[in-house]
Each structure stands twice: as C-alpha cells, then as structure tokens.
C-alpha positions as CSV (number, residue, x, y, z in Angstrom):
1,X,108.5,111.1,61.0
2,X,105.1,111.7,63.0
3,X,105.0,114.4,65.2
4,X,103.6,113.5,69.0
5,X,99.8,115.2,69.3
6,X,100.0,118.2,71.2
7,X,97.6,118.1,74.3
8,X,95.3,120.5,73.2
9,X,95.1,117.5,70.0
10,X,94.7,115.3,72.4
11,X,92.7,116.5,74.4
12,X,90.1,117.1,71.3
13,X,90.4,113.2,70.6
14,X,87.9,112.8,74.0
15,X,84.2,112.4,72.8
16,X,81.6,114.3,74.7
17,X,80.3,111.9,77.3
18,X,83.5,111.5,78.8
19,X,83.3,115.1,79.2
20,X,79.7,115.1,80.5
21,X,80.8,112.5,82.8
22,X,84.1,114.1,84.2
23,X,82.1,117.7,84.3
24,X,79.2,115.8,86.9
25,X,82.5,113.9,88.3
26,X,83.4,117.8,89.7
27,X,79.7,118.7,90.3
28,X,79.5,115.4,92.6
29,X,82.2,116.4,94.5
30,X,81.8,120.4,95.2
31,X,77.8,118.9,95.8
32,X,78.8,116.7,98.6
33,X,82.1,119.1,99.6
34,X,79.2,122.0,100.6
35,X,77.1,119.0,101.8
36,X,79.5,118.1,104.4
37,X,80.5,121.6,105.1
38,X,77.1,122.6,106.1
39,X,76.4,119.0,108.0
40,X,79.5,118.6,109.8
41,X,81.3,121.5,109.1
42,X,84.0,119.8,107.4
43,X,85.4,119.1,104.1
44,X,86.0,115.5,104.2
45,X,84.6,114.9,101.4
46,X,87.9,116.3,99.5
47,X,90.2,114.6,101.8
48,X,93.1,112.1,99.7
49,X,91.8,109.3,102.8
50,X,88.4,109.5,101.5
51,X,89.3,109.8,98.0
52,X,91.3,107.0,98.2
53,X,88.9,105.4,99.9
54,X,86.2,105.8,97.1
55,X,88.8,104.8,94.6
56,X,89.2,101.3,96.2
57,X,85.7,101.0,96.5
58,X,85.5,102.0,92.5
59,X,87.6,99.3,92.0
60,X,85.5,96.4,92.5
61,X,82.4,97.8,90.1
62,X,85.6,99.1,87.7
63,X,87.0,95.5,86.8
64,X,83.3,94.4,86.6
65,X,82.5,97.0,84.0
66,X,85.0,96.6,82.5
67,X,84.3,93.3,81.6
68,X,80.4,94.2,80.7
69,X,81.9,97.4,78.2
70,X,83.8,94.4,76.2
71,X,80.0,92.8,75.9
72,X,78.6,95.9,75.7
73,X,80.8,96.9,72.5
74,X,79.5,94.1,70.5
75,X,76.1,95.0,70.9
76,X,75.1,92.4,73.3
77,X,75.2,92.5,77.4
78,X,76.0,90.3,79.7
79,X,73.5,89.4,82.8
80,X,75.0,86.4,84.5
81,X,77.2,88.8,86.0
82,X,75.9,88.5,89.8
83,X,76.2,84.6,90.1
84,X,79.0,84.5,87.9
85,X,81.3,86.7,90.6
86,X,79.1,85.1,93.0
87,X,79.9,81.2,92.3
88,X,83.8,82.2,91.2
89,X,84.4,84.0,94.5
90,X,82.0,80.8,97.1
91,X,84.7,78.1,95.0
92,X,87.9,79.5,95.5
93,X,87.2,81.3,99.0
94,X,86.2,77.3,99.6
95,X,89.5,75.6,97.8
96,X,91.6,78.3,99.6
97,X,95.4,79.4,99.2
98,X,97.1,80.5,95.9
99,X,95.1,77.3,93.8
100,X,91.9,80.0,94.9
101,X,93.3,82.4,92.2
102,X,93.1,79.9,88.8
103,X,90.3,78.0,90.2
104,X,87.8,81.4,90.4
105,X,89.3,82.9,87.1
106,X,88.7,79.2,85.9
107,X,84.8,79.3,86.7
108,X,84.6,83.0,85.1
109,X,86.0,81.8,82.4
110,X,84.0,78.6,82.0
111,X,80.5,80.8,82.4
112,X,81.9,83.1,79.9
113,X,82.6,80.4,77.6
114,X,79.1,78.6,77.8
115,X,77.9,82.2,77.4
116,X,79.8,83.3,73.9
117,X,78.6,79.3,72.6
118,X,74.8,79.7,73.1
119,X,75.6,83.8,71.5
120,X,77.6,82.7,68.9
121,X,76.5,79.4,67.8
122,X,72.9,78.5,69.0
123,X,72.2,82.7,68.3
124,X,70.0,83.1,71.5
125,X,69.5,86.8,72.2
126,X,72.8,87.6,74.7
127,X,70.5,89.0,76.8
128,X,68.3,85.8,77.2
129,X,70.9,83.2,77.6
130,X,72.8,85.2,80.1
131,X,70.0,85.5,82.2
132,X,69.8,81.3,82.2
133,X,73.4,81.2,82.8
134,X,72.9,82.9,86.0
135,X,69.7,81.1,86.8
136,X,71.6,78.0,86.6
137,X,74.9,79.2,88.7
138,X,72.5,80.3,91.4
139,X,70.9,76.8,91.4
140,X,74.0,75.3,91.5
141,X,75.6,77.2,94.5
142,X,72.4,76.3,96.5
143,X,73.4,72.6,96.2
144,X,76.9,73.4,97.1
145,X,76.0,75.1,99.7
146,X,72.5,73.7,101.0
147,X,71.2,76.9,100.9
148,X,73.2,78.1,103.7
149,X,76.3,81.0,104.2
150,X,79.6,78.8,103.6
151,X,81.6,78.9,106.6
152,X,84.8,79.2,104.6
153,X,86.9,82.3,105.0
154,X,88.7,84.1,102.2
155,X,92.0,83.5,101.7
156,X,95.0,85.7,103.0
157,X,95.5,87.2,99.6
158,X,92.3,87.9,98.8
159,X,92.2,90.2,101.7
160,X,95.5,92.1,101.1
161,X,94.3,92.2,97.1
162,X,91.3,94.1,98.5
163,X,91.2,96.1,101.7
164,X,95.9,96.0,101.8
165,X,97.9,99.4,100.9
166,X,100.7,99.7,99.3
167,X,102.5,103.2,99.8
168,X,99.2,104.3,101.1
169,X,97.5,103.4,97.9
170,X,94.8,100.0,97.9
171,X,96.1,97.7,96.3
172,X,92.6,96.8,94.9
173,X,93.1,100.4,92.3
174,X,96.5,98.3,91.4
175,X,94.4,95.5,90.0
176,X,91.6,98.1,88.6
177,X,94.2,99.8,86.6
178,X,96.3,96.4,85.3
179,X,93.0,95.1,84.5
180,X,92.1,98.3,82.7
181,X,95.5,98.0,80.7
182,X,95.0,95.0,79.5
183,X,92.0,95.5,78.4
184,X,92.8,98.9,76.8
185,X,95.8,97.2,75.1
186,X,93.3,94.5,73.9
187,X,91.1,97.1,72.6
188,X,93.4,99.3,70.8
189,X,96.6,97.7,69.7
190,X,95.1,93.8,68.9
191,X,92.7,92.9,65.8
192,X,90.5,91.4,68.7
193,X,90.2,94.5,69.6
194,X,89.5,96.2,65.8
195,X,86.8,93.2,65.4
196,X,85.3,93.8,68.9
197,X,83.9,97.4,67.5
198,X,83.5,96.2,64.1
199,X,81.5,93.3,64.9
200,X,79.4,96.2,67.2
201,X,79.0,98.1,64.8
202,X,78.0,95.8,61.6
203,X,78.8,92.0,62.4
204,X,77.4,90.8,59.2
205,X,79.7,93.1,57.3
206,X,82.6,91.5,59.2
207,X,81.2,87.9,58.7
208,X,81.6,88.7,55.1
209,X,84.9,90.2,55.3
210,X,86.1,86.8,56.2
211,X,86.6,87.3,59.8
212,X,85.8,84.4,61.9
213,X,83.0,86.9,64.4
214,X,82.1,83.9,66.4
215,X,85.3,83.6,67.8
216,X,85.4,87.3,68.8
217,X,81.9,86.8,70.7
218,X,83.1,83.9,72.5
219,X,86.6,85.9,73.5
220,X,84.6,89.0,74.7
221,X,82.2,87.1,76.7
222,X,85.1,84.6,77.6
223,X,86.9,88.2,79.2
224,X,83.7,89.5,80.8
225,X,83.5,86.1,82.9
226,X,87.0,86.7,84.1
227,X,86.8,89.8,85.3
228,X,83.3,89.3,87.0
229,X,85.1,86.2,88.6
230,X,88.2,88.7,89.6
231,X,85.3,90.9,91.4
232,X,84.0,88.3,93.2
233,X,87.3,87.6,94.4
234,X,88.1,91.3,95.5
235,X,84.6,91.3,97.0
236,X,85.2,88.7,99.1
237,X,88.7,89.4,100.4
238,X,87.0,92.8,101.3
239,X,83.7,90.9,103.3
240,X,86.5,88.2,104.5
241,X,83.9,85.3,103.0
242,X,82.3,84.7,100.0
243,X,78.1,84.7,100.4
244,X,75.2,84.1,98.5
245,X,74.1,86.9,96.2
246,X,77.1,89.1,96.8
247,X,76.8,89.8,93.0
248,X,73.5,91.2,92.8
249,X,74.2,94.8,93.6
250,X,76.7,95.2,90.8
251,X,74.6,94.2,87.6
252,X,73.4,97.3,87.1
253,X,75.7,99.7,88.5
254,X,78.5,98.1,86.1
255,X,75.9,98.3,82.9
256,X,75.0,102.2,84.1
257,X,79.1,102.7,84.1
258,X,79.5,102.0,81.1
259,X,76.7,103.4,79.5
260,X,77.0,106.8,81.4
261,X,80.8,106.9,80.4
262,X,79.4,107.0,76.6
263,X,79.6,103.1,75.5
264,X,76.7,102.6,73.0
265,X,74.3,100.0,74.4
266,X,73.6,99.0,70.7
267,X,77.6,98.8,70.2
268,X,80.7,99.3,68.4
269,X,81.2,102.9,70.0
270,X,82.9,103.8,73.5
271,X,86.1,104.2,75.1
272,X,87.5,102.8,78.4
273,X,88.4,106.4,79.9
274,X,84.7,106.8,79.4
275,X,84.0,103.6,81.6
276,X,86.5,104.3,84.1
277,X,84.6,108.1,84.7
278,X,81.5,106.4,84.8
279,X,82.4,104.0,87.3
280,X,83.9,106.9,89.7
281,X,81.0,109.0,88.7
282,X,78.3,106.3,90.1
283,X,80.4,105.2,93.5
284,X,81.2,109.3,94.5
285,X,77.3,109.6,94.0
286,X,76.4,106.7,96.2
287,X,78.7,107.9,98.8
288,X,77.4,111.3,98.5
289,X,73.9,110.5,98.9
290,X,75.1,108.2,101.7
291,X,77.2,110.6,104.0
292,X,74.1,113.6,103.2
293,X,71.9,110.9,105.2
294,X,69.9,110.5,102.4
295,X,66.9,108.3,102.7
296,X,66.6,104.9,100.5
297,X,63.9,106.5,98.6
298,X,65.4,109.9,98.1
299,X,68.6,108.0,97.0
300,X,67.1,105.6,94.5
301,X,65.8,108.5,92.7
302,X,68.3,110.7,92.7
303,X,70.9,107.9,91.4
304,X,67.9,106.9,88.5
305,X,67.5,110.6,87.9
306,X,71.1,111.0,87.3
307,X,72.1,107.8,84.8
308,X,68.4,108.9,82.8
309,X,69.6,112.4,82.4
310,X,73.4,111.0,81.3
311,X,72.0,109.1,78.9
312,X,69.7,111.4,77.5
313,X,72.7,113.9,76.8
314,X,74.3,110.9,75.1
315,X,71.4,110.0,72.9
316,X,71.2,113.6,71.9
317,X,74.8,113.7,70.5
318,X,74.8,110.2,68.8
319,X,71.9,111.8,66.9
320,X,73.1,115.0,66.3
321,X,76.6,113.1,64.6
322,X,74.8,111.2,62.2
C-alpha cells in the first residue's frame, strides 16, 4: 500500500515561483502593515475585514485567470478576454433573473468556441485571432447598445454572488474556490488535463501520439470563455449593472497572475496554487499602493517593476533546470 507524503514531501513538491510568489505575498503585507502604521497609525492592513475584503476582490481577476492559465498552458493566450466578460455580463444583466446565469456562460462559451476553431483549425496565431474576437464583440455591443450605458440593472443574484456573505465570508471566494476545483480536478485527475500540458509542452508530439489536440484547444479555449463570462457576471453584480468596457482592466492583470505564479508563457508548465498566489499577490499590491496614496504614476511603475522582477526570477530558474 502507498504511504500518504509526509508534509515536509509535500511541501518539497511546490516549484520555486510559488514560493517567490508567497515569500512577496508576506513582504506585500508587513510593506503596507508599517505603511499604514506610520500613516494612520494603524494596522488595518492585517485586519480579517480587510483581508477578507481583498480576498473577494481577488476573486473576480482569480476565476478570470484561471481561465487564461488553461490558455496559457497550451502555449497560446487568450485576448478577447475584456469583451468577452464584457458582452456575457451587458446580455444576461439585460435578459435578467435565473435565465441570466446559462445565457452569459452561453456567450463565454460561444466566444471561446469560435476562438479554439480559428486556433485549431484555420491555425491563426491564438494571439491574433483573439484580438479579432474581441474587436468583433466590442462592435457588436455598440449596436446593442447604441453606444450608450444599458439601463438594465443586474440581477438579484448577481449581487448576492458578488458583494453577499455567508458566515462572514463573500460568497464571491465560494465561486473562486469551486471554480478553482474544477479546474484543478480537470487538470490533474482527467486526460484533458494530461493533454492540456502535453500539447504545451510538444503538441506535434501529441498529434502523433494519436491524440485528437484540436479538440483539447477548442476545450481549453471553450473553459477560458466561461470563466471570463462568470467574471463579467461577478463584476457586474458587484457595480449593480453591466457597462461598456468593464473588461478592460483585467486582461493584463489576469495574464501577470498567472505568469507571476510560475505558468510558462510558452506552456505545458505551471500549477494553479501558483495562479491563485499570483492573483492575491497582484490585488494586495494594488491595494497597498492605493491605501499609501500612491500617485498613478508612482503606482504604474511600482506594479511593472514588480511582475518584470517576478518574471525574471522565473526565467532564471527555467534556465538553470534545463
């Protein structure tokens, strides 16, 4: 029978840029701890309210990323991501009640389809045809709209989904971390999952292995449309309405997530834990730089500073382990 790994087995399993990216995890928050101290004399920054706050922030750009890390694994990316959660979360805040739910998922999932064809099939560079996908959505939610802010207001669940508590906890981090399951089920216990990273790491290899790869492009970029749509739900139960470009601000915070948390932009290499510290990593430091009073400028290039150093530490050790 197989023993059960010890922790200290366990804990050796964890790669280095998770542990880069929980060790500036702890440096982000004694920074902004004697940040606050010396401001405002308090430690607020440490407090379980504003922890828990940041956490159901995290959760919006968390089920977004974790979407783009399924991309991202297979060595392509995904940049229809803004009008994607953007169009997913005008439609359903527009149809309202519970048919909201399949009909945003629906569009997601419809983007994400189109998306894994014109990969898969037509072999446009992922990076090209996204961009046209989202070129297109934006075009079509001027015509729904006519260029103006809908005046439809986000359904009841919507709201409790993203800004509602249950035992003190957002529910929002409930549908981060079920989100986050499935996906890390998909990952590790499904052959989607074992083709994902082997189609990142060598997808002719797999081709000839007899496994059918375009499928597995289309289901990763089929998963990456659903949860951007799920964001754009969450986003707009948190705003109370839907609006156009709500999506924009999350492309490249979800790509920097994953990347920081040690996801190989050329693929077949990361972990969700990874993700998941690199998501927390990049909202604590917004906030940070946001409660010090930070200036726009000062802020932009702190935050660039940060990602460029994280992934220099990251392209150091993927050289050194070859």
């Amino acid at each position: 029978m197989q023993q059960p790994l010890s922790l200290k087995s366990r804990l050796g399993e964890i790669d280095k840029p998770t542990w880069y990216a929980l060790l500036s995890i702890g440096v982000v928050l004694v920074s902004g701890s004697i940040g606050t101290l010396v401001t405002q004399g308090t430690l607020s920054f440490l407090s379980p309210y504003y922890i828990l706050q940041q956490l159901q922030i995290a959760a919006f750009l968390g089920v977004a990323a974790t979407g783009m890390m399924i991309v991202i694994l297979l060595g392509h990316i995904d940049l229809s991501l803004p009008w994607v959660l953007t169009s997913s979360a005008m439609l359903a805040a527009g149809i309202g009640g519970w048919a909201a739910l399949p009909c945003g998922l629906a569009v997601g999932a419809a983007a994400g389809l189109v998306n894994g064809l014109g990969v898969a099939y037509l072999r446009v560079p992922s990076m090209i045809f996204t961009l046209g996908t989202n070129t297109v959505l934006q075009g079509l939610m001027v015509l729904y709209t006519g260029g103006f802010a809908p005046r439809s207001e986000a359904p009841e669940w919507m709201e409790v989904l993203a800004v509602g508590r249950t035992l003190s906890i957002p529910n929002s981090l409930f549908v981060w971390i079920l989100v986050g399951g499935v996906a890390t089920f998909v990952l590790k216990k499904t052959a989607l999952g074992r083709y994902i990273y082997a189609v990142g790491n060598q997808e002719q290899a797999v081709y000839l292995s007899g496994v059918r790869t375009h499928l597995v492009l289309i289901g990763a970029f089929v998963m990456c449309g659903v949860c951007s749509a799920m964001t754009g739900m969450l986003l707009a139960g948190f705003s109370h309405k839907a609006y156009q470009a709500m999506g924009n601000d999350y492309l490249m915070p979800a790509i920097a997530a994953v990347v920081i948390g040690g996801t190989n932009i050329m693929g077949g290499r990361g972990t969700y834990l990874g993700t998941v510290l690199g998501t927390i990593l990049i909202v604590l430091l917004q906030s940070m730089l946001s409660v010090l009073q930070m200036p726009e400028a000062g802020r932009q290039i702190i935050y660039g500073a940060v990602i460029i150093a994280m992934l220099l530490v990251y392209g150091r050790q993927h050289q050194e382990g070859r």
